[in-house]
PAMAR-578749 format. One record per residue (C-alpha): residue number from 1; z, y, x. Coordinates in nm, 3 decimals. Example, Ala and Ser with C-alpha at 12.3 -4.5 7.8 and 13.67 -1.06 7.14 Angstrom:
BEGIN
- 1_0.780_-0.450_1.230
- 2_0.714_-0.106_1.367
//
This chain:
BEGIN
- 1_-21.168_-20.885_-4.121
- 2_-21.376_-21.180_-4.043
- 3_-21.709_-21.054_-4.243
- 4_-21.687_-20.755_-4.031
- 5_-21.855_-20.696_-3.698
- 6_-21.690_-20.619_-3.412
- 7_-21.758_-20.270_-3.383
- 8_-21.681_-20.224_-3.802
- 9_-21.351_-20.359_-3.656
- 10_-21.272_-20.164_-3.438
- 11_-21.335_-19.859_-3.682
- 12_-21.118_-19.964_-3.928
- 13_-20.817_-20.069_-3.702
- 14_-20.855_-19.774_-3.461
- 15_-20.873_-19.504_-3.776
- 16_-20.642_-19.246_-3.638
- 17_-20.773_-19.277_-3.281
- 18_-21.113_-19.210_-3.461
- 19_-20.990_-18.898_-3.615
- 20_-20.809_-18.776_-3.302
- 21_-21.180_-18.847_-3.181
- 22_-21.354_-18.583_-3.397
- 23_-21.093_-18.354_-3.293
- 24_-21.162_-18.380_-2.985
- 25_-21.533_-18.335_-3.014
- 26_-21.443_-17.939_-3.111
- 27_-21.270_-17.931_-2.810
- 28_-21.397_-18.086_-2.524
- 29_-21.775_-18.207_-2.429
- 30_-21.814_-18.550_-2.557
- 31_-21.430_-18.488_-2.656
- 32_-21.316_-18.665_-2.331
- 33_-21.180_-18.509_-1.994
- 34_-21.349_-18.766_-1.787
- 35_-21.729_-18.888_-1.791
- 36_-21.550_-19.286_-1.772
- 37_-21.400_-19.194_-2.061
- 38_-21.625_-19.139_-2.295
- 39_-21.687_-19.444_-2.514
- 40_-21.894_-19.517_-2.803
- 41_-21.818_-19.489_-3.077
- 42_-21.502_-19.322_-2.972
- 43_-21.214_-19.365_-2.699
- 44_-20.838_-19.451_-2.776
- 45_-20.609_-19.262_-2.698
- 46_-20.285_-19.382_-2.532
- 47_-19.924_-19.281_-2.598
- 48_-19.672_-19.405_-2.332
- 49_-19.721_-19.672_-2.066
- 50_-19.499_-19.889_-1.851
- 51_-19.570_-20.195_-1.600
- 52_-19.888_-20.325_-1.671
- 53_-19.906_-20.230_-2.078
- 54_-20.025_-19.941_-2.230
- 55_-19.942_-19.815_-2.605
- 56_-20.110_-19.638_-2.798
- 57_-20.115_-19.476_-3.163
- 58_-19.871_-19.646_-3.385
- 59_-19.782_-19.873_-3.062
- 60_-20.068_-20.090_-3.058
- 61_-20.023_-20.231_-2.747
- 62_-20.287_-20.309_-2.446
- 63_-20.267_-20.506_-2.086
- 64_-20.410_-20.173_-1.907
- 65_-20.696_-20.254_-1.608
- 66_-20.747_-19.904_-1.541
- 67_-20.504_-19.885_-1.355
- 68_-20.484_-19.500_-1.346
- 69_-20.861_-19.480_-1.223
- 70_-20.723_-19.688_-0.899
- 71_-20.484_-19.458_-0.832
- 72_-20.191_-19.730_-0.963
- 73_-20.093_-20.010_-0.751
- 74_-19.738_-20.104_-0.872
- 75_-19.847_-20.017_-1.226
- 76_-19.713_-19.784_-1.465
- 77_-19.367_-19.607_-1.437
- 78_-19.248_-19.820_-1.138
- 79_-18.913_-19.753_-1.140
- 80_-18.851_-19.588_-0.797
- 81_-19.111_-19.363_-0.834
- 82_-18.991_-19.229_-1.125
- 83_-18.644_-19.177_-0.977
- 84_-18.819_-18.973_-0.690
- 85_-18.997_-18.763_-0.917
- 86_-18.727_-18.684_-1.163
- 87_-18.514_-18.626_-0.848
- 88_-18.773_-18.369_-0.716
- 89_-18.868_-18.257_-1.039
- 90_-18.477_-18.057_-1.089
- 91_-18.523_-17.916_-0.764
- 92_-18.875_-17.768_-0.783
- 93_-19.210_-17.845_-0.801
- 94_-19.392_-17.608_-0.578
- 95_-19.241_-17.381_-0.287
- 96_-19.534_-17.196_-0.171
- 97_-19.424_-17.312_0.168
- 98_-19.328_-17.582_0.391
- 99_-19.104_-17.829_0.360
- 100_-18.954_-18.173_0.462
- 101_-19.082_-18.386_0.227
- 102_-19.457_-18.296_0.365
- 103_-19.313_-18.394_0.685
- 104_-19.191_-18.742_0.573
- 105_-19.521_-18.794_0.346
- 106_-19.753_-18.750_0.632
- 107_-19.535_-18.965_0.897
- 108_-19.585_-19.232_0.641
- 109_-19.963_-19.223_0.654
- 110_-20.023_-19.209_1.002
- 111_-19.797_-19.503_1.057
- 112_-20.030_-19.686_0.817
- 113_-20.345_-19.572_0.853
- 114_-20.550_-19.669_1.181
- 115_-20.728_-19.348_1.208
- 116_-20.459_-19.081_1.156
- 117_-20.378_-18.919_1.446
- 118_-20.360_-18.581_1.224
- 119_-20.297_-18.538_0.839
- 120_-20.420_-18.225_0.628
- 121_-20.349_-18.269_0.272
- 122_-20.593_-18.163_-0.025
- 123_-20.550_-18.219_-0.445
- 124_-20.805_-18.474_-0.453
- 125_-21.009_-18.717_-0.360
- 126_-21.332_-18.462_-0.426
- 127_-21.159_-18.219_-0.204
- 128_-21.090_-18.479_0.064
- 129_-21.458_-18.552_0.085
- 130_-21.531_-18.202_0.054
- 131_-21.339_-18.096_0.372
- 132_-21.408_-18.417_0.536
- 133_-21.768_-18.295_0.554
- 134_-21.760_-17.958_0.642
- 135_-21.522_-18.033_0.889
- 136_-21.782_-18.283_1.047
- 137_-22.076_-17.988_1.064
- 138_-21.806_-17.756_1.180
- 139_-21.719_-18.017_1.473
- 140_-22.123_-18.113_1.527
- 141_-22.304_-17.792_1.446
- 142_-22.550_-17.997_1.250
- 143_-22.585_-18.001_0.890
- 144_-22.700_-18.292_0.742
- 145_-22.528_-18.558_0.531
- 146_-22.618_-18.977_0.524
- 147_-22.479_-19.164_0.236
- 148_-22.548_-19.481_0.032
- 149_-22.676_-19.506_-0.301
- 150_-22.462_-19.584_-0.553
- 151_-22.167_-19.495_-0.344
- 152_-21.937_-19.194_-0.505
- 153_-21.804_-18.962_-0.277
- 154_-21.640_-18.739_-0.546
- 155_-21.867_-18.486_-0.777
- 156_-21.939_-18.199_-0.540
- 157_-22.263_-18.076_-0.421
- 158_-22.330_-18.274_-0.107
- 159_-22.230_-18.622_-0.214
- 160_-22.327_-18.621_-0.643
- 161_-22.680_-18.717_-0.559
- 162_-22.810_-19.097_-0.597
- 163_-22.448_-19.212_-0.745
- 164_-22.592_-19.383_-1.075
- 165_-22.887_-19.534_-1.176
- 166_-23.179_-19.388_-1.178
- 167_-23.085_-19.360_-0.811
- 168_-23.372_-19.122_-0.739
- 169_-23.285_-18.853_-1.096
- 170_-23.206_-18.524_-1.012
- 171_-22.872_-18.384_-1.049
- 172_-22.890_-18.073_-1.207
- 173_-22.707_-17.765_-1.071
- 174_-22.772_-17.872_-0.720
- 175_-22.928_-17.600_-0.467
- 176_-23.259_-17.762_-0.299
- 177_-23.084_-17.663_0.014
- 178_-22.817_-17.956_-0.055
- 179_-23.051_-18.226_-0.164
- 180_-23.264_-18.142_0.150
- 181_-22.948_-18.153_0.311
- 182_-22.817_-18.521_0.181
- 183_-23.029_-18.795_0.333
- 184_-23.028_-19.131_0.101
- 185_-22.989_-19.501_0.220
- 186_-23.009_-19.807_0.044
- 187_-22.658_-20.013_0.131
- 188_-22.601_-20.230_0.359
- 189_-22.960_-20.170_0.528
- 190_-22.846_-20.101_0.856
- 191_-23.241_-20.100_1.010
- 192_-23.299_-19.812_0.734
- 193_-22.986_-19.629_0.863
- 194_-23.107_-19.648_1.198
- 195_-23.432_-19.527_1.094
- 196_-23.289_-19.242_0.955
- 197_-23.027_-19.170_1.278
- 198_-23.345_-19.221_1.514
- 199_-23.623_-18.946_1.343
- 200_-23.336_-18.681_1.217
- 201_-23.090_-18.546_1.487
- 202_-22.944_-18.313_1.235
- 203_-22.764_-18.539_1.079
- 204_-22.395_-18.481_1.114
- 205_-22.163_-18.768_0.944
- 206_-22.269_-19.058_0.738
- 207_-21.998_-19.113_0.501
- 208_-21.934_-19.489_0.302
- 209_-21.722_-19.651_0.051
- 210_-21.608_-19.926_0.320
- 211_-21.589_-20.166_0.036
- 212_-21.871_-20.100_-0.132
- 213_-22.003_-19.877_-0.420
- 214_-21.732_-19.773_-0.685
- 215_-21.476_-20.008_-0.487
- 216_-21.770_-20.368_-0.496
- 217_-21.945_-20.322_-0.781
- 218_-22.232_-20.269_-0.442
- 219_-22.003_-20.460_-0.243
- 220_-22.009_-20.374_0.165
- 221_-21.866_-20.647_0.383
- 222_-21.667_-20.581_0.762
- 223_-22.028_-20.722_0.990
- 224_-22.211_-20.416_0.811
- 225_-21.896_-20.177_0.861
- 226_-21.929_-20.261_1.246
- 227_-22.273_-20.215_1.264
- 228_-22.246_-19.842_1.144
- 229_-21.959_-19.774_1.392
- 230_-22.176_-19.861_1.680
- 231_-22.497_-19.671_1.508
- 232_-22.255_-19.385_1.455
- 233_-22.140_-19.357_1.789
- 234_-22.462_-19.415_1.935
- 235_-22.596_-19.110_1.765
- 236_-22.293_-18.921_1.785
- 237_-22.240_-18.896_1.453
- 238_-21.923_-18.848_1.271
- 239_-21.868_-19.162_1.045
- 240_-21.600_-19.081_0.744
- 241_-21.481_-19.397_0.563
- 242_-21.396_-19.276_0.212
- 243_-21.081_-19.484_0.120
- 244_-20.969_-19.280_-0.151
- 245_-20.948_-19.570_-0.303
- 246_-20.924_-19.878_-0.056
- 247_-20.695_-19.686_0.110
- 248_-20.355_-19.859_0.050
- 249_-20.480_-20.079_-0.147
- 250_-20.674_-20.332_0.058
- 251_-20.431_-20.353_0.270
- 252_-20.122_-20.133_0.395
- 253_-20.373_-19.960_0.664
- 254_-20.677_-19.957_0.358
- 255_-21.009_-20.106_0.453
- 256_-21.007_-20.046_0.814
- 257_-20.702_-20.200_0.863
- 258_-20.790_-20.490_0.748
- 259_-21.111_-20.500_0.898
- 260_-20.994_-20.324_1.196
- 261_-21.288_-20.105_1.241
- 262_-21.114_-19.691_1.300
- 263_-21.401_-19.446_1.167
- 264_-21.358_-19.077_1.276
- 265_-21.213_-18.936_0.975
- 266_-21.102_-19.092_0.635
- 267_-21.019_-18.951_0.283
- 268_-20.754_-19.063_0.087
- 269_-20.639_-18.981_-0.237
- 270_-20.519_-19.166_-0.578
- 271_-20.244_-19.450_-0.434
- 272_-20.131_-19.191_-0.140
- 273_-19.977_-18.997_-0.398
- 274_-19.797_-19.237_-0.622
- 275_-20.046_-19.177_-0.934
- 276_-19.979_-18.798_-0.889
- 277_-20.259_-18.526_-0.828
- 278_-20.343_-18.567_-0.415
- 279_-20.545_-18.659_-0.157
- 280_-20.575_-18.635_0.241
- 281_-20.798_-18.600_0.522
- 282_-20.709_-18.767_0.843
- 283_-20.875_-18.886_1.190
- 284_-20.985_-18.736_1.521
- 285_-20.698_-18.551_1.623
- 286_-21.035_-18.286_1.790
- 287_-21.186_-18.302_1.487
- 288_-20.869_-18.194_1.260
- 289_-20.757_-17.901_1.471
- 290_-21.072_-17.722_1.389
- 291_-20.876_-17.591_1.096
- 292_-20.645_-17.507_1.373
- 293_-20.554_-17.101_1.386
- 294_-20.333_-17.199_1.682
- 295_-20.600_-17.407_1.857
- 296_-20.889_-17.122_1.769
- 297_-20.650_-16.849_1.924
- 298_-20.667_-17.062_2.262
- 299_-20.978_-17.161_2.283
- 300_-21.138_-16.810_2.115
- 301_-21.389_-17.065_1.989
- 302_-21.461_-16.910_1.661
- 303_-21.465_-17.204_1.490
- 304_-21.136_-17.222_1.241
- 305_-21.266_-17.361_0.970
- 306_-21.065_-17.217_0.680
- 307_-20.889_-17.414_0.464
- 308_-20.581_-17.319_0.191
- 309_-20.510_-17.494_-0.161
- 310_-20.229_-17.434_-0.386
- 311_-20.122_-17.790_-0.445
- 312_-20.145_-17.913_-0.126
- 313_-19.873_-18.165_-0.051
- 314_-19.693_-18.028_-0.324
- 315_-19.309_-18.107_-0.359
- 316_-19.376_-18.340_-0.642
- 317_-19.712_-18.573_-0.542
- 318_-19.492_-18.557_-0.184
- 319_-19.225_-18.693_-0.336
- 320_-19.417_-18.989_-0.551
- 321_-19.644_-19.032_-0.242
- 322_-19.338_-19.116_-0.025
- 323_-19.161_-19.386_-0.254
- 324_-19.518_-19.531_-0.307
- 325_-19.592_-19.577_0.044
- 326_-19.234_-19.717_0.192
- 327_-19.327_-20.016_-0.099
- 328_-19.686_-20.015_0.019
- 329_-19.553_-20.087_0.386
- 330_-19.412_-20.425_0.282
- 331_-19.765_-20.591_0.189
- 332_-19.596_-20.750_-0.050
- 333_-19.821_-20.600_-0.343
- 334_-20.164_-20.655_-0.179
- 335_-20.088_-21.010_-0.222
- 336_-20.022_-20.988_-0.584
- 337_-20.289_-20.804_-0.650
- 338_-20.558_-21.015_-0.458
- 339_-20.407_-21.325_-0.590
- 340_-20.399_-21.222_-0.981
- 341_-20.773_-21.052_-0.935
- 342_-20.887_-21.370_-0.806
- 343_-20.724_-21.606_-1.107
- 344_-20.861_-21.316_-1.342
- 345_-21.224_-21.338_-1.219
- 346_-21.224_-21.731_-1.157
- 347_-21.041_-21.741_-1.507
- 348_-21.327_-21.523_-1.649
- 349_-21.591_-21.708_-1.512
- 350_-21.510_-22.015_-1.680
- 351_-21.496_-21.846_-1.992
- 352_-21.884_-21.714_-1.935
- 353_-21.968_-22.067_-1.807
- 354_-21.833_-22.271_-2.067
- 355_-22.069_-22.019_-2.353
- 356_-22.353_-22.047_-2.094
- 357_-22.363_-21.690_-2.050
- 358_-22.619_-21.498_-1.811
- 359_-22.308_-21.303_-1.690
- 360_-22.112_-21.267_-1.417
- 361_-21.748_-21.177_-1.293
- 362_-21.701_-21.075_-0.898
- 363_-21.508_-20.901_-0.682
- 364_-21.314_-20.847_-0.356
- 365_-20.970_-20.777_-0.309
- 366_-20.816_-20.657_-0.645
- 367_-21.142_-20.590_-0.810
- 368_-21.320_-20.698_-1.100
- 369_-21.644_-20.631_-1.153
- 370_-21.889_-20.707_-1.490
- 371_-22.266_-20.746_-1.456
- 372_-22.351_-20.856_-1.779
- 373_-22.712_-21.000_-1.930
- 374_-22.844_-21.056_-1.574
- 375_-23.106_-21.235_-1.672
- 376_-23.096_-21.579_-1.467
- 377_-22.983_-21.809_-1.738
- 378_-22.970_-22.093_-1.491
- 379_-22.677_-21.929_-1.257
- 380_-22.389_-22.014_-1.306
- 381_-22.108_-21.751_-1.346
- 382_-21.888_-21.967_-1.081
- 383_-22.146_-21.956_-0.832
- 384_-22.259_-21.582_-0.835
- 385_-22.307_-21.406_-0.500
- 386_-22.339_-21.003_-0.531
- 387_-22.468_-20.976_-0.177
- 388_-22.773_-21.185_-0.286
- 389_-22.867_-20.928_-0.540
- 390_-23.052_-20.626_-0.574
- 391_-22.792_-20.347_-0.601
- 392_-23.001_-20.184_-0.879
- 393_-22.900_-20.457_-1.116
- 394_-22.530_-20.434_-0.988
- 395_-22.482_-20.056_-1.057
- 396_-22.661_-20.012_-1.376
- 397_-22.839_-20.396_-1.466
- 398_-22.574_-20.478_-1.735
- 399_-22.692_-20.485_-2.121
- 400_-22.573_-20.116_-2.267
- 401_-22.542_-20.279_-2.596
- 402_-22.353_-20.591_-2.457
- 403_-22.096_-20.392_-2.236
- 404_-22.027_-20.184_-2.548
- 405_-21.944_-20.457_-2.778
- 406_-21.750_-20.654_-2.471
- 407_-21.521_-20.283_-2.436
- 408_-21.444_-20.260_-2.873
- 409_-21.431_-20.611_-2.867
- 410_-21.146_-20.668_-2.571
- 411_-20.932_-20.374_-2.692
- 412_-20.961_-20.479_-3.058
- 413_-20.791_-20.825_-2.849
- 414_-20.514_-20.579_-2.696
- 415_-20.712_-20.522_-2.342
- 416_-20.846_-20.184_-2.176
- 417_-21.075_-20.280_-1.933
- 418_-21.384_-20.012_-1.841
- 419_-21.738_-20.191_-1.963
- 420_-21.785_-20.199_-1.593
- 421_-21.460_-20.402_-1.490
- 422_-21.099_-20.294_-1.378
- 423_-20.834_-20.340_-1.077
- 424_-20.558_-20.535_-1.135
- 425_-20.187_-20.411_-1.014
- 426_-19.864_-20.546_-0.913
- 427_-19.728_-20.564_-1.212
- 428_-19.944_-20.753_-1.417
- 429_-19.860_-21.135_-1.457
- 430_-20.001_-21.489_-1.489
- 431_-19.968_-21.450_-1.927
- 432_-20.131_-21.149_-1.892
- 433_-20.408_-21.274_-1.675
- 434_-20.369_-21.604_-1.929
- 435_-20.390_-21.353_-2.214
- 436_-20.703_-21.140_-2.101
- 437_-20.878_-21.463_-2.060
- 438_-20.830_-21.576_-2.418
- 439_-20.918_-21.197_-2.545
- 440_-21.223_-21.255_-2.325
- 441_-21.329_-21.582_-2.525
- 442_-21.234_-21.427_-2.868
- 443_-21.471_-21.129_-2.787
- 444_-21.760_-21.345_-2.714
- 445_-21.700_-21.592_-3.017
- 446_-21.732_-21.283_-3.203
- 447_-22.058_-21.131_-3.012
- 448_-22.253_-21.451_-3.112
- 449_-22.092_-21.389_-3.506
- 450_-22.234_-21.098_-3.459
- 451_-22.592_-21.288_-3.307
- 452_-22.569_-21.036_-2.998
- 453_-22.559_-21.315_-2.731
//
């Protein structure tokens, strides 16, 4: 196929995936069940997966940086989650009441998490956020919300605004009420927090991605973190680290373990439950009763803030959650992951360097992040610094037409990475860190065949 370009390619290999495609569009908007997963001109669609491959129609195969949204840090299928699910799975899947396994799960991520000194469970990471917030204006009486732009918080009312670029758009579907009630910072501008904390006194939690927007692509570092925790407590005002998902994978305690900073509350979703549907709130022991009927009875307070959910801690996600935590208390995969991230983005780098590209490949931790067609054609890929940057250019400043082009070109190559970067996992290896490097070269041989770059 070498007089085709790459995105003629990729219709003519991916033919079935295309029809599946146009199925799809009858069915769902866009014909995806996620926003990330819409892709032009048309997704994939993936059959089976195990380790750190995916396989799709007529087993074309793919080195898989999705890694389940995040929510996979051994990779796919690990082997002893499986046999706790398949255990669990004979012996039922929901009990519509308590039972040991909750018991077990929740032990697991207060002995991890710095901040846990209760647990409620939730079926997501947009219900953790949810319930994290309500349960802050319950606890403070006041009703206001701080965030960060381009930080995601989940899609529900209080926390959708200012995620993407344009930062200032509204969202529609959102009550006036709520945007008047959601007060918007720049990140990491701790003088324009303060600014807000001083002149608004109804402001009751300021909630953050402790490592930045969309896990770094605005990354946050641990001076900044500290800074808010004394602001915070200054104002008395809840602060809510969202680690759904940091948490257990920065570290075995998340972000604020290893920067050893304890906010008031913290969500938690995605690796908690093994890859399974659900997510947690935990913190101030004070702050968690409030959903308390025993503690409301005593006190005749009046302030049980209601709080039920079908799949909470569920049998099965319990069951995943537990056999995915006992491996996350070794720290043994947060080194693989950092390590492999780190020869992945240096690896990439190169690559861009080497074509004297005006792109860039960062990252913290096990992130990688794209900001492609920056514009400084004298930078070097090696030596680029997100925190010098404006984070307009990080969260939105890549080339639409580049990004799509890098995507077709990298899974025609056998890769699934998102346009704007992936996480790596425990399972993937040096050749397929080796191999995602060459794919990465091919792709961009082929953009300037194409005359793109």
């Amino acid at each position: 196929m070498a007089n085709y370009t790459i995105l003629e390619r990729y219709q003519k290999v991916f033919e079935k995936d295309r029809e599946l495609a146009e199925r799809a569009n009858y069915i769902f908007p866009d014909g995806v069940t996620h926003d990330s997963r819409y892709t032009d001109p048309f997704p994939v669609y993936i059959d089976r997966a195990q380790g750190a491959r995916k396989w799709g129609l007529d087993g074309v195969e793919f080195i898989d940086y999705w890694s389940g949204h995040g929510a996979l840090l051994l990779g796919h299928s690990h082997p002893e989650i499986v046999e706790a699910v398949t255990h669990q799975m004979s012996r039922g899947t929901h009990y519509g009441a308590s039972h040991p396994l909750e018991l077990e799960w929740a032990s697991l991520v207060m002995e991890l998490v710095p901040s846990a000194e209760r647990v409620r469970f939730v079926g997501s990471g947009t219900e953790a956020t949810l319930m994290a917030i309500r349960l802050a204006r319950t606890y403070t009486g006041k009703n206001k919300v701080l965030k960060f732009a381009g930080h995601f918080h989940g899609w529900h009312d209080s926390v959708i605004l200012s995620v993407n670029p344009p930062y200032d758009a509204p969202v529609p579907g959102i009550p006036k009420g709520l945007i008047d009630a959601t007060v918007v910072c720049p990140p990491n501008d701790i003088d324009a927090v303060e600014r807000c904390l001083q002149s608004d006194p109804d402001i009751a939690c300021l909630i953050v991605e402790p490592t930045g927007a969309s896990f770094g692509v605005i990354p946050t570092n641990g001076e900044f973190l500290r800074q808010l925790r004394g602001l915070t407590q200054d104002y008395s005002v809840i602060l809510i680290f969202d680690e759904v998902i940091s948490g257990f994978r920065v570290s075995p305690g998340g972000a604020q373990g290893y920067y050893q900073i304890t906010p008031d509350l913290t969500t938690l979703a995605k690796i908690l439950a093994g890859g399974l549907p659900g997510g947690a709130v935990v913190g101030k022991k004070e702050i968690l009763n409030l959903i308390s009927i025993r503690e409301e009875k005593a006190s005749q307070r009046g302030k049980k803030m209601p709080h039920p959910g079908t799949f909470n801690a569920n049998p099965l996600s319990a069951s995943a959650g537990i056999a995915m935590l006992k491996i996350v208390k070794t720290g043994i995969p947060h080194e693989q992951v950092n390590r492999t991230a780190a020869m992945l983005r240096n690896g990439l780098n190169e690559v861009i360097d080497q074509h004297g590209l005006d792109w860039a490949v960062y990252g913290e931790f096990s992130g990688v992040k794209f900001l492609i067609g920056h514009g400084d054609a004298e930078l070097r890929a090696a030596d680029f610094d997100p925190y010098t940057w404006d984070y307009r250019t990080l969260k939105g400043g890549s080339n639409a037409e580049l990004t799509k082009n890098l995507r077709c070109g990298m899974l025609l190559n056998g890769i699934d990475i998102a346009g704007n970067g992936g996480m790596t996992m425990a399972a993937h290896t040096e050749e397929d860190v080796q191999q995602t490097i060459a794919a990465f070269d091919q792709t961009i041989e082929w953009m300037k065949a194409d005359e793109l770059i």
